[in-house]
C-alpha positions as CSV (number, residue, x, y, z in Angstrom):
1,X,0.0,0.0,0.0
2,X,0.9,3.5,-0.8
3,X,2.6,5.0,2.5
4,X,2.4,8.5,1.1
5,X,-0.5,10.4,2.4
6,X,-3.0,12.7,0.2
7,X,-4.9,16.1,1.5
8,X,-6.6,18.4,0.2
9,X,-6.7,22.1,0.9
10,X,-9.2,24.7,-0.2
11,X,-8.0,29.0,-1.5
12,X,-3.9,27.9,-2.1
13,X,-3.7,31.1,-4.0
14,X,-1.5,32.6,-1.5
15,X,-1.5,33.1,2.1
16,X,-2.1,30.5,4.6
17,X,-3.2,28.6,2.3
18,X,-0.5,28.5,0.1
19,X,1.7,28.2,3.3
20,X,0.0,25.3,4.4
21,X,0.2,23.6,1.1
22,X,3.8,24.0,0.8
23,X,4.4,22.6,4.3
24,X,2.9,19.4,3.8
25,X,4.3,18.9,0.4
26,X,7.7,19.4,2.0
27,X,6.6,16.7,4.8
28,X,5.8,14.1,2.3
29,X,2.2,14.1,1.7
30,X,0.5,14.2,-2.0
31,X,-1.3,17.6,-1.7
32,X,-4.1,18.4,-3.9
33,X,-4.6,22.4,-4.3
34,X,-8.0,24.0,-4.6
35,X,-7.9,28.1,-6.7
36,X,-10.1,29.7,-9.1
37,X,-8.2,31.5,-11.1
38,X,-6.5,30.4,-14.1
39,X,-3.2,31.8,-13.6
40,X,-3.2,31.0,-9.6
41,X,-4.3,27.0,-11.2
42,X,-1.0,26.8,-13.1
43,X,1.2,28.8,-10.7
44,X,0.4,26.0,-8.1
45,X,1.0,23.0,-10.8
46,X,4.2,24.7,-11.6
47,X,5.4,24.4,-8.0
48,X,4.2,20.8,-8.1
49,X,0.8,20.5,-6.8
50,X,-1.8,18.5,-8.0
51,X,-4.3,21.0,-8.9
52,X,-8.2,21.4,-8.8
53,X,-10.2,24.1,-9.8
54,X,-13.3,24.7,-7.5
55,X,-15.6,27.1,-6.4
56,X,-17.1,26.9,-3.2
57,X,-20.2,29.2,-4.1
58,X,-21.0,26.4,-6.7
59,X,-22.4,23.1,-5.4
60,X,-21.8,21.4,-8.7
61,X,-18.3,22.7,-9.0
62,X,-18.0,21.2,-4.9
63,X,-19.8,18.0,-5.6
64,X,-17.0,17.9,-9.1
65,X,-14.0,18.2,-7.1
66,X,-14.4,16.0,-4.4
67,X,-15.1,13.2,-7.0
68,X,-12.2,13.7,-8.8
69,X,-10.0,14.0,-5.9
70,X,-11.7,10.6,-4.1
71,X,-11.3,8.8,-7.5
72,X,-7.4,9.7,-7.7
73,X,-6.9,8.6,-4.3
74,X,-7.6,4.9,-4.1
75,X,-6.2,4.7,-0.7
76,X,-8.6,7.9,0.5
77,X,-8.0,11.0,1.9
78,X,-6.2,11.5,5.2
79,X,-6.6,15.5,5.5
80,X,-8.5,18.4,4.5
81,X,-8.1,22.0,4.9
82,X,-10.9,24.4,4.6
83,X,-8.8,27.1,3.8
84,X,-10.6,29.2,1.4
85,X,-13.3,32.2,2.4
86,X,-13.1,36.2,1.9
87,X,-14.0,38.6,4.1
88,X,-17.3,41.1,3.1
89,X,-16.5,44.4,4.8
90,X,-19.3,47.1,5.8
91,X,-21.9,47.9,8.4
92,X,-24.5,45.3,8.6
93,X,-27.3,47.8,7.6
94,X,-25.0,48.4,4.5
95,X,-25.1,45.1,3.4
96,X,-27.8,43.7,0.6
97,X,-28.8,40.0,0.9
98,X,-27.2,38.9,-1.8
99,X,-23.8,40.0,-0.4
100,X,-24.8,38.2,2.8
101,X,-25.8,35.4,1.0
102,X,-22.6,34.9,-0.7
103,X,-20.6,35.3,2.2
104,X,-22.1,32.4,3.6
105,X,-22.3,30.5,0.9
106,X,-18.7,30.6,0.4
107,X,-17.4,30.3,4.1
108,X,-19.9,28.0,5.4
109,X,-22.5,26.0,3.6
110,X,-19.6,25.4,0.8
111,X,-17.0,24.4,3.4
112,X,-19.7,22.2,5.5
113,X,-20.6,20.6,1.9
114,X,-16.9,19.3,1.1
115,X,-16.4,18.1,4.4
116,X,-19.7,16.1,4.3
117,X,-18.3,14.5,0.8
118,X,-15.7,13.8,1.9
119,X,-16.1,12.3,5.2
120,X,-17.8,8.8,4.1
121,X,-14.3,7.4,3.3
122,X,-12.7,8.7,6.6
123,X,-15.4,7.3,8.6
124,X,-15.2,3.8,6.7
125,X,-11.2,3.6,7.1
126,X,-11.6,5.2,10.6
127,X,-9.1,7.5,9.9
128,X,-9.0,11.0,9.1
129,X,-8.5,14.7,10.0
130,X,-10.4,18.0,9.1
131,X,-8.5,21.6,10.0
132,X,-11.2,24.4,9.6
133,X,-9.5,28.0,9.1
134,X,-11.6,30.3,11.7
135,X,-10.2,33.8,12.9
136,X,-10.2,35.1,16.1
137,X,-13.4,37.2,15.0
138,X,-14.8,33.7,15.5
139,X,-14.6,34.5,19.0
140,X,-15.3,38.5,19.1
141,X,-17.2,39.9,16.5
142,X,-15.9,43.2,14.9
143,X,-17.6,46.5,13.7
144,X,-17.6,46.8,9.8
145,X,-16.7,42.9,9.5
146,X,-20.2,41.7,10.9
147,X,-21.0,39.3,8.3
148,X,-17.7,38.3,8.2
149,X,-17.5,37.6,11.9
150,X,-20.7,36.0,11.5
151,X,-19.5,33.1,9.1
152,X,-16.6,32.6,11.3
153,X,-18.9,32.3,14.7
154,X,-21.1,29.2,12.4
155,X,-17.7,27.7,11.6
156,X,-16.7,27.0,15.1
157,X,-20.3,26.3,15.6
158,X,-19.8,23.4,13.1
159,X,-16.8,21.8,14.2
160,X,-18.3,21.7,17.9
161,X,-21.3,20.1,16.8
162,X,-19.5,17.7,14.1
163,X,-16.3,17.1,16.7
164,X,-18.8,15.2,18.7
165,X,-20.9,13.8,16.3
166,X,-17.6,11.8,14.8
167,X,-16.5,10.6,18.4
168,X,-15.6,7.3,18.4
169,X,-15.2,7.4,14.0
170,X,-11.4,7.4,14.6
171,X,-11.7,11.1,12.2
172,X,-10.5,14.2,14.1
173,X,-11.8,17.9,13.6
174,X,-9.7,20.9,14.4
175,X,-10.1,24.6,14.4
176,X,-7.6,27.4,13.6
177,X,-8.3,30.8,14.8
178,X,-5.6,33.4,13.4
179,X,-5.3,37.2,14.7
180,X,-3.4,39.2,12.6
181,X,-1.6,37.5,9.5
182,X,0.9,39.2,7.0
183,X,-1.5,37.7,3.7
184,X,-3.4,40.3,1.3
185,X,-6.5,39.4,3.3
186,X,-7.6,43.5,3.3
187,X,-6.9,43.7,-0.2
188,X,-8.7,41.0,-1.1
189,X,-11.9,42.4,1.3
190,X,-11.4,45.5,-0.5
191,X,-12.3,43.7,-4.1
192,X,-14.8,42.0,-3.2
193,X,-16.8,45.4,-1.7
194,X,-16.6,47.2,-4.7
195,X,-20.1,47.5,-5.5
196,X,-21.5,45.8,-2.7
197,X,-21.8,48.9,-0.3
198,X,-23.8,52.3,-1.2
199,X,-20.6,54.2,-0.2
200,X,-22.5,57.6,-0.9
201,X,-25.5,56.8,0.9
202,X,-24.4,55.4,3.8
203,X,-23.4,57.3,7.2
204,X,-20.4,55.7,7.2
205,X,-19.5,56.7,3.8
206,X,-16.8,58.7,4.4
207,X,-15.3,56.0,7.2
208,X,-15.5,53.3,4.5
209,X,-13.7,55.7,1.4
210,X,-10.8,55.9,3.6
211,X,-10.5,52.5,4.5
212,X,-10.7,50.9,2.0
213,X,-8.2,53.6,0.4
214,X,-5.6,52.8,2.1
215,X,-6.3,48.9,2.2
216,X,-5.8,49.0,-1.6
217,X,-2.4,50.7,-1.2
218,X,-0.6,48.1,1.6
219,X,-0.7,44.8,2.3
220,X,-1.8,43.5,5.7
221,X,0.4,44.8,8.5
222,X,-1.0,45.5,11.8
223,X,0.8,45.1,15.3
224,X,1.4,41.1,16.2
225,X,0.6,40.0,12.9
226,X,2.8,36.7,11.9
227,X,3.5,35.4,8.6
228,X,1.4,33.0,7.4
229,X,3.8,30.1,7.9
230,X,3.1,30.5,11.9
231,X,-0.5,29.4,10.7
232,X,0.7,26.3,8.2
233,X,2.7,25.2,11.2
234,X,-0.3,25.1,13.2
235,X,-1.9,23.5,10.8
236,X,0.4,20.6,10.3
237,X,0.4,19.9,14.2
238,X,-3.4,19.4,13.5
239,X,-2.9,17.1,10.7
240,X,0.1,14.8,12.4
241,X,0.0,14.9,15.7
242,X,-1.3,12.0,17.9
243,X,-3.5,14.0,19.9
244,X,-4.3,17.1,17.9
245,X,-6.2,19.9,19.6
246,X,-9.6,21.1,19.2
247,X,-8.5,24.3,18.9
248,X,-4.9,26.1,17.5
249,X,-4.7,30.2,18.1
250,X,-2.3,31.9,16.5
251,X,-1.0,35.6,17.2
252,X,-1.3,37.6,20.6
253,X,-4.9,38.6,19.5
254,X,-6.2,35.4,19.0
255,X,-5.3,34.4,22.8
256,X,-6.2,38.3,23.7
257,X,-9.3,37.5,21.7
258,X,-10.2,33.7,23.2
259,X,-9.8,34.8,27.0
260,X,-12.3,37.9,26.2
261,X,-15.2,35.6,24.8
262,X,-14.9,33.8,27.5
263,X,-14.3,36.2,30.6
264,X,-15.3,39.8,29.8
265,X,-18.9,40.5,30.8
266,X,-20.6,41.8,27.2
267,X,-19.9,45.6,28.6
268,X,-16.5,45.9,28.3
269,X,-16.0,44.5,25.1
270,X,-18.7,46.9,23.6
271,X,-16.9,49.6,25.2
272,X,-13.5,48.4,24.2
273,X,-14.6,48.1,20.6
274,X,-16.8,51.5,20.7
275,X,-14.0,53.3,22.0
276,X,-11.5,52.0,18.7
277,X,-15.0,52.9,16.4
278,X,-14.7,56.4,17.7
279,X,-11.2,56.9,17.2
280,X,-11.5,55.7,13.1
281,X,-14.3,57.9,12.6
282,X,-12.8,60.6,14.2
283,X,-9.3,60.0,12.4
C-alpha cells in the first residue's frame, strides 16, 4: 500500500493557504490544491501541486471536485483543509442580501458541503483529520466585519457540533483561529466590496472611502501580525499529531481575543470596541 499520504486544501492562491500547502508537500504528503483563477491554477502545478479548480459558491463545481480527488486517491484521503473564504466588509445595515448570502455561501455551507463529501471514506477507514481556518473574529465579532465575523462564529459552531458527532469514528476535527496575519486578506476584502456597499448613501460613507483607500495601497500589517507560515505550522500539528487539539490560536490577538469571549462580561467588550470605532471615525 501507498505510504504517502493525500490532502486536500481549499483557497492555495496565497496566504495560509499557500503556506499550508507548501508545508505538507515538503513533509511528504500528496497535496491536492483548490484556486479559481486560471493563472493561480497553473502557478500551483508549476510548484508541483496536483491542482483542482473549484468554487465553493458552486455546489456542482464542490460536488465535481471532491469526486475527482476521491477517485485519484484509491487509498482515501487523510486530511483536508478548509482554507478558502473572503471577508465582506461594511456595516451590517449596509449590506444587501445577496452579499450576505454569498458570504455564507462561500465560508460555510460550501465548506460544511466538502467536508460532508468527503467524510464517508474517513469514517469507513476510521481515519481521518479535518483543519477548519476560523479567525479570532470567531470568538469576538468586529464592527464593519459583521457578516464576516458571523460566518466565522457558524464555523466554530460546526466543528463543535460535528467534533462530537464523529466521536468514536477514529476522524478528528480541528479549528484554527488566526489574529493578525501578514497575507493580502484586506486587499482582497477591499475587491470583493466594490459594488456591494452604497458608499455615498451610507453614514459611514466617508469612514468606508478611507479604508478601503488605504487597504488597496498596503498589504496586511498590523501590530502582532505573523507570517502566514506561523499558521501552516499550526496546521500541520493538527494534521500529524497523535493528539491534535480542538482548537490552534495563532497571534497575541487570537489568545487576547479567546480569554475575552470567555471572561469579559458583554460591557467591556462593547466599550472596548466602541472606544476603537470612535477613534476611526474621528481620524
Amino acid at each position: 500500500m501507498n505510504s504517502t499520504k493525500n490532502i486536500l486544501i481549499t483557497g492555495t492562491s496565497s496566504g495560509i493557504g499557500l503556506a499550508t500547502a507548501l508545508e505538507m508537500k515538503n513533509r511528504g504528503w500528496r497535496v491536492f490544491a483548490s484556486a479559481r483563477k486560471p493563472e493561480d491554477l497553473s502557478k500551483l502545478q508549476a510548484l508541483g501541486f496536483e491542482v483542482l479548480d473549484m468554487d465553493l459558491a458552486n455546489q456542482e463545481s464542490v460536488i465535481a471536485g471532491a469526486q475527482k480527488v476521491l477517485a485519484s486517491c484509491p487509498d482515501g484521503l487523510h486530511g483536508l483543509v478548509n482554507n478558502a473564504g473572503y471577508g465582506q466588509p461594511g456595516a451590517l445595515e449596509d449590506l444587501d442580501v445577496e452579499s450576505m448570502r454569498q458570504q455564507f455561501s462561500v465560508n460555510v455551507i460550501g465548506l460544511q458541503q466538502l467536508t460532508n463529501l468527503i467524510l464517508p471514506g474517513m469514517i469507513e477507514r476510521r481515519s481521518g483529520r479535518i483543519v477548519h481556518v476560523s479567525s479570532v473574529v470567531g470568538r469576538v465579532a468586529l464592527p464593519f466585519m459583521g457578516i464576516y465575523s458571523a460566518s466565522k462564529f457558524a464555523v466554530e459552531a460546526l466543528a463543535d457540533a460535528q467534533r462530537v458527532e464523529l466521536s468514536g469514528t477514529g476522524v478528528q476535527i480541528s479549528l484554527v483561529e488566526p489574529g493578525p496575519v501578514t497575507t493580502s486578506f484586506s486587499k482582497n476584502a477591499v475587491q470583493s466590496s466594490v459594488g456591494s456597499l452604497p458608499k455615498d448613501q451610507s453614514r459611514f460613507s466617508t469612514l468606508y472611502q478611507k479604508e478601503l483607500s488605504k487597504r488597496e495601497k498596503t498589504r496586511e500589517s498590523k501590530p502582532f501580525a505573523l507570517p502566514p507560515e506561523a499558521v501552516a505550522k499550526k496546521i500541520a500539528h493538527a494534521l500529524t499529531s497523535a493528539h491534535p487539539r480542538r482548537r490552534y490560536k495563532v497571534t497575541f490577538p487570537a489568545y487576547l481575543g479567546a480569554v475575552l469571549s470567555r471572561l469579559a462580561p458583554d460591557a467591556l467588550i462593547d466599550f472596548i470596541l466602541t472606544k476603537e470605532l470612535k477613534n476611526r471615525l474621528s481620524d
